[in-house]
C-alpha atoms as one frame of an Amber mdcrd trajectory, in Angstrom:
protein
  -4.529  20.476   7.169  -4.359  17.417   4.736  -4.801  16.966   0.639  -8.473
  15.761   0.203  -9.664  13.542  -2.596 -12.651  11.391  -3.061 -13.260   8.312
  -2.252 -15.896   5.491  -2.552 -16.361   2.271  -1.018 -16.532  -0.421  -3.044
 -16.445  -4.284  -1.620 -15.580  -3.284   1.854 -12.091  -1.435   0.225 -11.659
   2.714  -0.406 -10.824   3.165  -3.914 -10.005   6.848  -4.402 -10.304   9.423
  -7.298  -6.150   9.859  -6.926  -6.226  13.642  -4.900  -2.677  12.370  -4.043
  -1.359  10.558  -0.592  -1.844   6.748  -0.254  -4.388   5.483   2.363  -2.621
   2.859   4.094  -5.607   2.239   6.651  -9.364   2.374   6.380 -11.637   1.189
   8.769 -15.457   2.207   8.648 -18.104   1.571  10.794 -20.129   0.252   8.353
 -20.347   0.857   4.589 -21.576   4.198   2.977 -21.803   6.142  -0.388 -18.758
   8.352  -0.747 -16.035   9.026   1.845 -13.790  12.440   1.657 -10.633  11.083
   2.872  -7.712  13.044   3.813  -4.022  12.980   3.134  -3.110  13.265   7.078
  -3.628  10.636   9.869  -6.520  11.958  11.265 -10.263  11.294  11.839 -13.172
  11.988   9.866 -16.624  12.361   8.882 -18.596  12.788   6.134 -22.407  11.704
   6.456 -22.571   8.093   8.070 -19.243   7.385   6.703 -16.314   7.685   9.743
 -13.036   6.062   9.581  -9.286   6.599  10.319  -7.117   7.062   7.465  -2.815
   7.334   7.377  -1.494   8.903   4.571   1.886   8.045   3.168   5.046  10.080
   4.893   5.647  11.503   1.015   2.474  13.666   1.039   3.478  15.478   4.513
   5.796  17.796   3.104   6.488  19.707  -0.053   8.949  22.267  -1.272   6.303
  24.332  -3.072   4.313  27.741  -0.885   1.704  26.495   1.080  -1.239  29.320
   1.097  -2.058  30.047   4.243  -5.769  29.772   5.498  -6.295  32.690   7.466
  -3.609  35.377   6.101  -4.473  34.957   2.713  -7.746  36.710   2.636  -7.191
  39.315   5.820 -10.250  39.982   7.600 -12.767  37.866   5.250 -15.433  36.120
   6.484 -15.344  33.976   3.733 -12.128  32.281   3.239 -10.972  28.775   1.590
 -11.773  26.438   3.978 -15.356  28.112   4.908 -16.065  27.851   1.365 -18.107
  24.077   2.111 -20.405  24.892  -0.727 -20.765  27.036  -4.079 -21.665  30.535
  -3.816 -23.350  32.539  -6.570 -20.476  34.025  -8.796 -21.992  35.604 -11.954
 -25.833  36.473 -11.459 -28.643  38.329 -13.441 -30.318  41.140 -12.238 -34.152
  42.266 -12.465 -33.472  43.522 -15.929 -31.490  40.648 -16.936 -28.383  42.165
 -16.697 -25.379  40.061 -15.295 -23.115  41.164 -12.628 -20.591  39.695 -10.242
 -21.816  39.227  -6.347 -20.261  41.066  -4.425 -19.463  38.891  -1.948 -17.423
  36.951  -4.477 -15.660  40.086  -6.031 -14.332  40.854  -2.343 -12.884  37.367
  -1.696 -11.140  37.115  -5.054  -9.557  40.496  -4.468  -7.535  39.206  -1.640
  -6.442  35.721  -3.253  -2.798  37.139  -4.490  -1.590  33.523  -5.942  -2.162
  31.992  -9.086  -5.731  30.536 -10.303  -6.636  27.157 -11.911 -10.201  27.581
 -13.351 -12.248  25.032 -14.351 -15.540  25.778 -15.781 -18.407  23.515 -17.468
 -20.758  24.147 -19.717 -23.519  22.469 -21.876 -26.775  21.589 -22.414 -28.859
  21.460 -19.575 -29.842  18.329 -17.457 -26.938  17.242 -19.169 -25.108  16.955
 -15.492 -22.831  19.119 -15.860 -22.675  19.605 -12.180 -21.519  16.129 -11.245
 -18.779  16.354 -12.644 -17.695  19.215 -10.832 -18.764  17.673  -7.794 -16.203
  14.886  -8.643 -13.278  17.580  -8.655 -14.825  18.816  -5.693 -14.447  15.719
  -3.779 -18.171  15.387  -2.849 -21.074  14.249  -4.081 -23.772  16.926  -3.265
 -22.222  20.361  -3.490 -22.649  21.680  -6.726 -26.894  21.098  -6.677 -27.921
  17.724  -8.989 -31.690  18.386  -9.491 -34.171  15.567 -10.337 -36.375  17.224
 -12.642 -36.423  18.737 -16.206 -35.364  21.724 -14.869 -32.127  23.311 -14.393
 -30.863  23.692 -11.043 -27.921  25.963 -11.818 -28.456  29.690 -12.984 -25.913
  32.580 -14.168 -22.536  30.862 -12.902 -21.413  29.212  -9.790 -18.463  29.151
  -8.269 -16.146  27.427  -5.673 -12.777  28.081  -4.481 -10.464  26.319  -2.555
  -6.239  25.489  -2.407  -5.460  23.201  -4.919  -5.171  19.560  -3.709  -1.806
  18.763  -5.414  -0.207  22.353  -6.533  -0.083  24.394  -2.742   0.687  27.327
  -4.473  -2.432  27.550  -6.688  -6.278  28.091  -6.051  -8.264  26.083  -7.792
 -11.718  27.588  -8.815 -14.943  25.542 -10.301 -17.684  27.012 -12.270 -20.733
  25.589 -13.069 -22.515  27.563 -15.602 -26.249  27.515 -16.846 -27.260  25.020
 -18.800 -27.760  26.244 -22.423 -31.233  25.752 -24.183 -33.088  26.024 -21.170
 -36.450  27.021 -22.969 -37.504  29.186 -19.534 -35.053  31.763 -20.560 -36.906
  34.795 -22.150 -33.472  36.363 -23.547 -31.995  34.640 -26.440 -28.887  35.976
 -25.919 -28.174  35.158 -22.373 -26.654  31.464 -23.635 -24.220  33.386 -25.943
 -22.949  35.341 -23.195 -22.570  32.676 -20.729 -21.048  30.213 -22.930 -18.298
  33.013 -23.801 -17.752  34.052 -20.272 -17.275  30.356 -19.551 -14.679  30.174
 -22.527 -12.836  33.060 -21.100 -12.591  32.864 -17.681 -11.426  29.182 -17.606
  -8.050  27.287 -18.180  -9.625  24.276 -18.552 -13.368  24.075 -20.638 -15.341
  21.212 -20.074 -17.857  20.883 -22.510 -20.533  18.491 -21.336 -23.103  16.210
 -23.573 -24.744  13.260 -23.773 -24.919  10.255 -26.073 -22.395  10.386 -29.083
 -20.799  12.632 -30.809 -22.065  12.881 -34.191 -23.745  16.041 -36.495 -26.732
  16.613 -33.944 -24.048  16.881 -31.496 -22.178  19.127 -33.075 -24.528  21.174
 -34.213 -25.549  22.040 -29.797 -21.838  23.587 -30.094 -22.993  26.476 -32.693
 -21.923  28.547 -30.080 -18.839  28.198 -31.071 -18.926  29.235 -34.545 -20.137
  31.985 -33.515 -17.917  33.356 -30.965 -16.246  35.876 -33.763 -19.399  37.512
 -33.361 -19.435  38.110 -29.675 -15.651  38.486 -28.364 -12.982  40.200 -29.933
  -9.033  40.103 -29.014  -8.388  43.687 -30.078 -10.845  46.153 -29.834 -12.272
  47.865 -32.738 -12.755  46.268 -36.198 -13.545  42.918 -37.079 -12.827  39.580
 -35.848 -11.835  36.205 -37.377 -10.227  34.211 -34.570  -6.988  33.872 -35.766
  -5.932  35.065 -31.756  -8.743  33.425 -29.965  -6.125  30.340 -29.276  -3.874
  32.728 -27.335  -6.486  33.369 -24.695  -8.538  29.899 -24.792  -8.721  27.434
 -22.685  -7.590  23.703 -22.721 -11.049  21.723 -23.950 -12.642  18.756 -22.743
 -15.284  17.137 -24.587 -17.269  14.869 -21.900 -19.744  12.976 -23.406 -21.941
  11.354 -21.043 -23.372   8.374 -21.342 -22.044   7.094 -24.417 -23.037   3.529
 -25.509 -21.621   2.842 -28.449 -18.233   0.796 -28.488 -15.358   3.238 -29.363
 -14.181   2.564 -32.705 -13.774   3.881 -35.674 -14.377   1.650 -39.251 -14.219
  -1.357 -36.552 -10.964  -0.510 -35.167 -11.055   0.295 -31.438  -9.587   3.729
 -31.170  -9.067   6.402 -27.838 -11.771   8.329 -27.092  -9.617  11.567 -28.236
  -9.036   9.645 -31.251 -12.728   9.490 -31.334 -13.261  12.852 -31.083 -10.545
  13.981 -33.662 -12.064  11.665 -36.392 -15.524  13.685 -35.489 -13.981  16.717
 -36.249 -12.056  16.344 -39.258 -13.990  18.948 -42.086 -16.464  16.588 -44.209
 -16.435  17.090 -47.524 -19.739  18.182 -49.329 -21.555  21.406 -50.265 -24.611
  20.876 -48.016 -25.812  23.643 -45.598 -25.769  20.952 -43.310 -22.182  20.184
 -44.183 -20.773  23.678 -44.592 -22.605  24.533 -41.107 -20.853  21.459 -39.230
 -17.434  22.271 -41.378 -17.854  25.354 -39.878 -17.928  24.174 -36.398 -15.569
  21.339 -36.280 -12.720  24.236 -38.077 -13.628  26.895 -34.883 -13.275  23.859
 -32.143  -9.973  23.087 -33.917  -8.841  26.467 -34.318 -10.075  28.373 -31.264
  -8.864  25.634 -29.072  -5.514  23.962 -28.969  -5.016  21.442 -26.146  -8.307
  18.859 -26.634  -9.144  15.901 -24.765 -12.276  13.815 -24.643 -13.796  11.417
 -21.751 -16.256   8.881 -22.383 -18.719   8.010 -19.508 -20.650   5.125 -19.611
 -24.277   5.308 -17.706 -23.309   5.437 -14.329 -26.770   3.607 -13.203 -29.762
   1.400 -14.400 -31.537   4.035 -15.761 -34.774   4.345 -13.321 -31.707   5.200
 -11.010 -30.682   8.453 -12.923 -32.714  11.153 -11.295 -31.209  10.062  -7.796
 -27.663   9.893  -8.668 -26.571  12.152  -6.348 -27.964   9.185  -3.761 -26.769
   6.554  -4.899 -23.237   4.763  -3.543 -20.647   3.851  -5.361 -21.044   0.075
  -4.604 -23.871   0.647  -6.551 -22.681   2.624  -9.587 -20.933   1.116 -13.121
 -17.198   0.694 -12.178 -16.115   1.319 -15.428 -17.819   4.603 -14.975 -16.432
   5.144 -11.619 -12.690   4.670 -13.469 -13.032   7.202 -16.096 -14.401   9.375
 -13.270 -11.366   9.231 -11.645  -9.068   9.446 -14.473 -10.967  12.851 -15.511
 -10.896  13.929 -11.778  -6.882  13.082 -12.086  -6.889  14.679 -15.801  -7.833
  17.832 -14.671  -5.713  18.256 -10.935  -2.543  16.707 -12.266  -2.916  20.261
 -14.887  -0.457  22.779 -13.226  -1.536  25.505 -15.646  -2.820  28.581 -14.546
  -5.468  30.808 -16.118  -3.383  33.293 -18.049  -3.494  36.160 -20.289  -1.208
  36.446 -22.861   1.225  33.991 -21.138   0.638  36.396 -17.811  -0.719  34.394
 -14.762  -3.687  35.701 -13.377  -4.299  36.075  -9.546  -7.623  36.220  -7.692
  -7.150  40.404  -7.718  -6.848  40.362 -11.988  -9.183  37.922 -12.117 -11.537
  40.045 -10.523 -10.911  43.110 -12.935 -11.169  41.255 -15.391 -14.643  40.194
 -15.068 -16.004  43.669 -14.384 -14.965  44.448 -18.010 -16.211  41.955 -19.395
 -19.605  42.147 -17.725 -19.539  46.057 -17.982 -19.141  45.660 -21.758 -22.059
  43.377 -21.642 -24.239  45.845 -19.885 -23.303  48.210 -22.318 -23.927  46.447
 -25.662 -20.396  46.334 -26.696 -18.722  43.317 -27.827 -16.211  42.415 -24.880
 -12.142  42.708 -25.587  -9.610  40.898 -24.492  -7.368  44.365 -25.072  -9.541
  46.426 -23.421  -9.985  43.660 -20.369  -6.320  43.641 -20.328  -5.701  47.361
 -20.451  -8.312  47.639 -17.595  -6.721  45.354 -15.669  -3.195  46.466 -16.595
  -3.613  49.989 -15.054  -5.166  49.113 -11.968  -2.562  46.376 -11.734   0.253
  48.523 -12.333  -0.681  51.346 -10.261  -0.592  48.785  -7.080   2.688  47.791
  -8.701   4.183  51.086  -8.641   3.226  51.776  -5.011   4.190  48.653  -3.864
   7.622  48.918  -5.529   8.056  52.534  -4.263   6.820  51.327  -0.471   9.795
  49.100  -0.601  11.720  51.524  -1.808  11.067  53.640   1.214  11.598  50.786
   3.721  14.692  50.234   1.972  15.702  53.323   2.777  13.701  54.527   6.041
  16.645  53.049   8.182  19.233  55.267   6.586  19.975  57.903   9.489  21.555
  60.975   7.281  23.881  62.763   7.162  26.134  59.855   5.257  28.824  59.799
   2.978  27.231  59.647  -0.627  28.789  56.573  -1.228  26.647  54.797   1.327
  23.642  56.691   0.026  24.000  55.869  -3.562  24.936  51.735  -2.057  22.012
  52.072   0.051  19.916  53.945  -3.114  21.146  51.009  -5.715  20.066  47.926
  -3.283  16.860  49.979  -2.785  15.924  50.594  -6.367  17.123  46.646  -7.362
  14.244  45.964  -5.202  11.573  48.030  -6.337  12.232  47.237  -9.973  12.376
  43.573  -9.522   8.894  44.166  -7.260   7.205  46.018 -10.556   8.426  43.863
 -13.047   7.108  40.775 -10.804   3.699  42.481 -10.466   3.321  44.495 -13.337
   0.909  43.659 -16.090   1.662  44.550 -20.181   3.273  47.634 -19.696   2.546
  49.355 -22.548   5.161  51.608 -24.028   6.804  50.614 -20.831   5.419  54.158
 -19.374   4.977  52.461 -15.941   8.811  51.367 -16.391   9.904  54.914 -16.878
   7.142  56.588 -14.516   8.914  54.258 -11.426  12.161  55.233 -12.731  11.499
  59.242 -12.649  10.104  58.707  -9.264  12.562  56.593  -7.456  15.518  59.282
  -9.016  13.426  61.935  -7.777  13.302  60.424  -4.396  16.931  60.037  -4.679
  17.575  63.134  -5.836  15.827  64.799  -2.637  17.669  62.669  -0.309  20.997
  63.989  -1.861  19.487  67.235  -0.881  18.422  66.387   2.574  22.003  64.418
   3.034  23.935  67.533   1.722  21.847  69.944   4.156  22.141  68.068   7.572
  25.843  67.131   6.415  26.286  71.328   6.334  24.022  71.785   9.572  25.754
  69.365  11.483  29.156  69.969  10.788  28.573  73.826  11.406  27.162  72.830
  15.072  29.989  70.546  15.570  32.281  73.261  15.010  30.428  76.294  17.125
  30.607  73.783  19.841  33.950  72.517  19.364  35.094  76.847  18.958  32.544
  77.812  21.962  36.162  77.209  24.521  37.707  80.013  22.070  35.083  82.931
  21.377  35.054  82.516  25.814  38.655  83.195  25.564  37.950  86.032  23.205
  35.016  87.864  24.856  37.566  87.855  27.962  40.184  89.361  25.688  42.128
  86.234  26.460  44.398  86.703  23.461  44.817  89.952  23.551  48.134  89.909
  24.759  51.763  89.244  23.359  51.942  85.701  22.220  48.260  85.787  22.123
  48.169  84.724  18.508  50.232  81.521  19.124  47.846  80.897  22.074  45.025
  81.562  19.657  46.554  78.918  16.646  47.173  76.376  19.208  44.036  76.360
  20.134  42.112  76.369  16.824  44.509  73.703  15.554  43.130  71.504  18.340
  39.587  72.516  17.829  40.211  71.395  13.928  41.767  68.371  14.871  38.820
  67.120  16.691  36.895  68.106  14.382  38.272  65.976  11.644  38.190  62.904
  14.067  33.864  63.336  13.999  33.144  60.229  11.865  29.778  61.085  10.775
  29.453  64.799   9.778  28.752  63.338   6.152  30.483  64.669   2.752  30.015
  68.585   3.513  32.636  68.432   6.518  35.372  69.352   4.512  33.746  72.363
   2.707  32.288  73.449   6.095  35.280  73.106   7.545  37.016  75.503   5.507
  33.762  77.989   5.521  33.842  78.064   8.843  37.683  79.010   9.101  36.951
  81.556   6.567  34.332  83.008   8.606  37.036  83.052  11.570  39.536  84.971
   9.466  38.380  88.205  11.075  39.129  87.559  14.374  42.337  85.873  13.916
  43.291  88.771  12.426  42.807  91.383  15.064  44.531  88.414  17.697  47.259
  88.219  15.187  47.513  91.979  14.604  46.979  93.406  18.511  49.778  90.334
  19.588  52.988  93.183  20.167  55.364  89.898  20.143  55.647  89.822  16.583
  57.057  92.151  14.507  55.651  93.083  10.806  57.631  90.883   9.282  56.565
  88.057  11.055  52.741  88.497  10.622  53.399  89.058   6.901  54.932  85.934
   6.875  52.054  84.086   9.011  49.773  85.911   6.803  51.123  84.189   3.703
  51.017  80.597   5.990  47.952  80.643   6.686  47.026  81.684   3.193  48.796
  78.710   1.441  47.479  76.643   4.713  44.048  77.256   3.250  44.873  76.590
  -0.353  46.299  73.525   0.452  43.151  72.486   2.560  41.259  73.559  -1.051
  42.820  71.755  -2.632  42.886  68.714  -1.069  38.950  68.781  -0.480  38.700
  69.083  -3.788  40.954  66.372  -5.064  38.841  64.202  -2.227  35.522  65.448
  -3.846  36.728  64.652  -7.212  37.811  60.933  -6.459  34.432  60.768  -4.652
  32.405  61.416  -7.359  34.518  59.394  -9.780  33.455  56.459  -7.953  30.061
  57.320  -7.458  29.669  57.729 -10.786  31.161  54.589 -11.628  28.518  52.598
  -9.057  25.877  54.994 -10.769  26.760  53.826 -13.895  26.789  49.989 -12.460
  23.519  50.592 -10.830  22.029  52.150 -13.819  23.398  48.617 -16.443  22.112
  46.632 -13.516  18.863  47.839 -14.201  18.948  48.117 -17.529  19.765  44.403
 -17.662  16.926  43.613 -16.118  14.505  45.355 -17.946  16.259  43.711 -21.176
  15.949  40.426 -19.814  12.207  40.732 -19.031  11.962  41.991 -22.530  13.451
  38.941 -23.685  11.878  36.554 -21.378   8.083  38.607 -22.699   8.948  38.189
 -26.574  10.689  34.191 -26.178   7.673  33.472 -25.063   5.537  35.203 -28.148
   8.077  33.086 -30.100   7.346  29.959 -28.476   3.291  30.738 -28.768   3.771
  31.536 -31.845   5.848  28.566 -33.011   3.236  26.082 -31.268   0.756  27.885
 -33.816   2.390  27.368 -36.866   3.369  23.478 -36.100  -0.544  23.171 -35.201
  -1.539  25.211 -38.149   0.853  23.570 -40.512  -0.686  19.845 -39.721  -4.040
  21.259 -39.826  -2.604  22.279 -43.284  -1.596  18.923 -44.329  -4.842  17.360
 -43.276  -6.556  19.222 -45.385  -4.631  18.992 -48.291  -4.888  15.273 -48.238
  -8.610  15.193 -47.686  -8.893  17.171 -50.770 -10.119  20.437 -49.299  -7.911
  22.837 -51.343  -8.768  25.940 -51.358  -9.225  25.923 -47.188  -5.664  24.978
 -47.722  -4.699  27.635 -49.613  -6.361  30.095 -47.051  -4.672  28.499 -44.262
  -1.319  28.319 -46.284  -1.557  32.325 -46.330  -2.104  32.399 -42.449   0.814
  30.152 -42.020   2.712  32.615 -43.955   1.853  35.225 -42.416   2.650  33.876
 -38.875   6.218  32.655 -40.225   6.834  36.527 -41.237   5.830  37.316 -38.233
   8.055  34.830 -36.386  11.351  36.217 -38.023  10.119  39.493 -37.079  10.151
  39.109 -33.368  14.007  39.477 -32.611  13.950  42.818 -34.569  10.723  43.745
 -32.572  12.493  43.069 -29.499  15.432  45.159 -29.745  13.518  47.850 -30.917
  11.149  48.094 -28.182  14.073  48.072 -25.690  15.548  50.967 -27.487  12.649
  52.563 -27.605  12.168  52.399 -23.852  16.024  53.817 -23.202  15.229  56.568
 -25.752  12.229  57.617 -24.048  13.928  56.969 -20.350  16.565  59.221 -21.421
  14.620  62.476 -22.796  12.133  61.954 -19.339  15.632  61.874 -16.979  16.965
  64.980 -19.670  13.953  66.965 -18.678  14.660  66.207 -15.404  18.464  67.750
 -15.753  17.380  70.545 -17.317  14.850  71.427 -14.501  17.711  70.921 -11.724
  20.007  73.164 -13.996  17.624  75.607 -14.014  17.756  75.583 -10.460  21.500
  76.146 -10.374  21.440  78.649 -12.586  18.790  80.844 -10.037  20.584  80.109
  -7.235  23.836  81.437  -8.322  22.113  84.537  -9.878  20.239  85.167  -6.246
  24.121  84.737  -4.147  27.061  85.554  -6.756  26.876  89.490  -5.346  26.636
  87.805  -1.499  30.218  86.163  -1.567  28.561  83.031  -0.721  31.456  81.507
  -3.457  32.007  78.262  -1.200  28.517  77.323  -0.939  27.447  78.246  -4.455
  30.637  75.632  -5.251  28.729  73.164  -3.320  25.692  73.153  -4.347  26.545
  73.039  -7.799  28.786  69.348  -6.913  25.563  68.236  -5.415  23.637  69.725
  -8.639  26.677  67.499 -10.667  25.880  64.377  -8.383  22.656  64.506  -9.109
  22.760  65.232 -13.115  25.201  62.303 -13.022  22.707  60.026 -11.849  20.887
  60.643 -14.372  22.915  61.444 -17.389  23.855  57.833 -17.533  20.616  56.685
 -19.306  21.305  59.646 -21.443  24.390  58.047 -22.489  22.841  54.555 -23.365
């Protein structure tokens, strides 16, 4: 599949709206009204228009992802190339209540990259949806109309890979067009003017004419938005945030006549646009009400552009625009078509919340809470959008992170040395964490942090359990079978004869010499092995005592061997099990700053980026500040000044904020993994109550160095 971008055929020649790729060849049949050309030598056909195009070698590759077609959406129907036209994406129901289609809802939910969402809204008949047919690349997808009447109602959407980021999807919504006097609910505009606001990256604002007060005054909406959205939930809002969650904005005024200048000196049109919304000075409701306005556009919004477009056509040609070629349209409108079309796709940035970038699957979420406070009669929140979305999010972050975990892991054939289960357990766990963090959304209080991390040490925890009991059950079959040659001998009374006994030692030092050379009875070989020779004590005693050969002397002196013999064995398992868990705890306590690390640097990475937001705001503020100062509006500027204080306190509070949420988190990690110790302890202390009269001393000594293995994996966030 090729890059697409749009084309039209003027003089014979393709000139192109710059999707990327360079035609090198073009060679219709005969001359049409638009031609879709792609970015790949290959043949195609859109209406009458058919030609062969080659596209530079420089567009056939790219290091970014390329989304794949079929995969990305699973068993859907719809999927980004079927998507040839708009769908309905945000609809009213009999009782004028908007929801999303269904149909829509389920293909967003399987788009897991990164959206670009451009929406446009304005008055309507105001064509609005030309120019998202532009950034479609045709000319008759999003419907035109010819009549007073709007064509487009609720929202419409399209989706598709984004023609020059492979890694994005690019989605286009065309909303209703405001002021439409068929609509029986006055607040339906409201609500679709603020959905269009927050669902976008990029807000197109479409009108026609000039701007000028009467203009301005079809953007009340904006003014009014404190009204109808809040950031936080609860409480009143002024719109101090509202820039942290906007969109870029594009003024496209439509066409404008007038030559672009300003007191006679030719200006850009965002100069143009600027100069209309500097405050006014005056007292006027008029004034005050267009004041009002211009300070919400500046403030809400802070990345603005403005496009100029000249009348396309002769006017008696306007109601068939949608037919007419582009031989046959303005070419000055044509250009700034294309350098709005190029505007807009040469934009990388991603619809984002709170510097977070949204996917298909948030997006989604995110809607139904908005929508669902609509249906109630609540104002909508961005906090409570977020929260809704966070949980859901996280949740699918969690058991995606403890799925790898598990696959990690599902390999591991136990028993195993606890050195290669705690390696095994720390590559395991890196993976999980990094697979949360990467997924998770505003982890509040971090409890989804800590919630993974009492889960994946449980896990662990049981597998040092399972590990420690097939290491004892396999090294106690490995040693009945190896012994099964001796209790033979012994049921025939083998050694019950003189020099029976150093018949009888021969052979169990051969059957413990094997023994020791099986490489994978796991880190309970050692204390089975001397379990199991206790267990044999009694019948080496009645070989060693019914062997006539040696006199009393001589057993008392064997007796004292063997006793040292086992001792020494003790010992020496010991001293191995100590070294052992000295250097598991050290690659615990690795593991465990490893993670920690992390954590801190995504805490970093989260709060450098409030700094830098926040920064951008005061530099934006602090002009806005200066402006009004010298325009004489002083006691705005004073208001503002307070803001900008404000935000600078703020701004010097961040580092301290950061390091105290990070200890926060290891305070509250710690007391979670301390409950945790104190429930395994409790566990110790019942078992040795239940086998301290059995003279099961040996086993109760092992199971409290796996109880000490597993408090040490967790005492080391204790010891943060």
């Amino acid at each position: 599949m090729g890059d697409w971008f749009i084309a039209g055929l003027v003089d014979g020649k393709v000139e192109g709206s710059g999707y990327g790729g360079k035609v090198t060849k073009c060679v219709p049949e005969q001359l049409g009204h638009l031609v879709i050309v792609k970015t790949r030598k290959e043949s195609f056909k859109t209406g009458k228009d058919k030609g062969e195009v080659e596209a530079s070698e420089e567009n056939k590759g790219g290091a970014q992802e390329d989304i794949q077609d079929k995969t990305l959406f699973g068993n859907e129907v719809l999927d980004l190339n079927s998507m040839e036209h708009p769908q309905p994406f945000i609809s009213t129901d009999e009782e004028g209540r908007l929801f999303l289609e269904p149909k829509m809802k389920n293909f967003l939910e399987n788009i897991d990259h990164p959206l670009v969402v451009v929406a446009v809204a304005g008055i309507y008949r105001t064509g609005k949806s030309y120019l998202l047919n532009r950034l479609m690349g045709k000319q008759d997808g999003f419907p035109l109309g010819s009549t007073v009447q709007s064509k487009t109602k609720g929202i419409w959407a399209w989706v598709t890979k984004h023609p020059r980021y492979p890694d994005r999807v690019l989605l286009l919504l065309d909303t209703e067009g405001l002021a439409d006097p068929e609509k029986a609910n006055v607040d339906h505009d409201i609500w679709i003017f603020s959905l269009a606001i927050l669902l976008s990256s990029i807000f197109v604002y479409n009108s026609k004419g000039v701007i000028d007060s009467d203009a301005l005054e079809k953007l009340q909406m904006t003014s009014e938005l404190t009204e109808h959205l809040r950031i936080k939930s609860g409480g009143n809002e002024d719109g101090e945030d509202f820039h942290r969650v906007f969109p870029d904005f594009i003024w496209a005024v439509r066409d404008f006549f007038l030559k672009c200048e300003i007191d006679g000196v030719e200006v850009s049109p965002n100069e143009y646009m600027e100069w209309h919304l500097k405050l006014k000075k005056g007292k006027r409701p008029e004034i005050m009400k267009a004041n009002s306005i211009r300070s919400s556009i500046r403030s809400f919004f802070d990345t603005r552009d403005c496009f100029l477009f000249p009348f396309p056509v002769e006017q008696g040609m306007l109601r068939d625009l949608d037919k007419v070629p582009f031989s046959k349209m303005d070419k000055n409108f044509i250009n700034v078509g294309n350098t709005f079309v190029d505007h807009i796709l040469n934009n990388k940035a991603t619809k984002n919340i709170f510097g977070k970038a949204m996917t298909g699957r948030m997006y989604a979420l995110m809607i139904e809470s908005y929508l669902k406070a609509i249906r109630d009669g609540v104002i909508p929140s961005v906090e409570n959008a977020v929260d809704y979305m966070a949980a859901a999010e996280n949740k699918k972050a969690k058991e995606l992170a403890v799925e790898a975990y598990r696959n990690e892991l599902k390999d591991l054939k136990c028993p195993v040395p606890n050195n290669t289960l705690l390696e095994r357990d720390s590559k395991a766990k890196k993976i999980a964490v990094n697979i949360y963090l990467d997924r998770s959304l505003f982890d509040k209080n971090e409890e989804g942090s800590i919630s993974l991390g009492l889960d994946l040490n449980e896990k662990f925890n049981n597998m040092v359990n399972e590990n420690s009991l097939l290491s004892m059950k396999k090294s106690k079959e490995a040693f009945v079978k190896l012994h099964e040659p001796i209790q033979s001998k012994i049921k025939q009374s083998y050694y019950l004869k003189p020099g029976g006994y150093t018949l009888y030692e021969k052979d169990m030092t051969q059957v413990v010499s094997k023994y020791k050379e099986i490489t994978d009875l796991g880190d309970e070989a050692g204390a089975m092995l001397n379990e199991m020779m206790m267990d044999k004590e009694v019948e080496r005693k009645q070989i060693l005592d019914a062997d006539k050969q040696l006199g009393i002397e001589q057993k008392r002196t064997e007796e004292e061997r063997k006793k040292k013999e086992e001792q020494e064995r003790e010992v020496r398992r010991q001293k191995d099990d100590l070294q052992r868990m000295e250097e598991e705890q050290r690659k615990m306590q690795k593991d465990h700053d490893d993670t920690m690390k992390k954590y801190g640097e995504e805490t970093k990475k989260k709060y450098e980026n409030k700094k830098k937001d926040l920064q951008n705001r005061i530099q934006a503020e602090s002009k806005r500040h200066e402006e009004m100062i010298k325009n004489g509006f002083t006691e705005e500027a004073k208001t503002l000044k307070n803001r900008l204080n404000n935000m600078q306190n703020v701004l010097t509070q961040k580092d301290n904020e950061k390091q105290r949420q990070m200890q926060e988190f290891q305070q509250r990690l710690s007391r979670e993994l301390k409950l945790q110790n104190d429930r395994f302890n409790e566990q110790l202390a019942s078992f040795q109550r239940q086998h301290a009269h059995a003279g099961g001393v040996n086993k109760i000594i092992r199971i409290a160095f796996k109880m000490k293995l597993r408090w040490l994996h967790l005492e080391q966030a204790n010891n943060i």
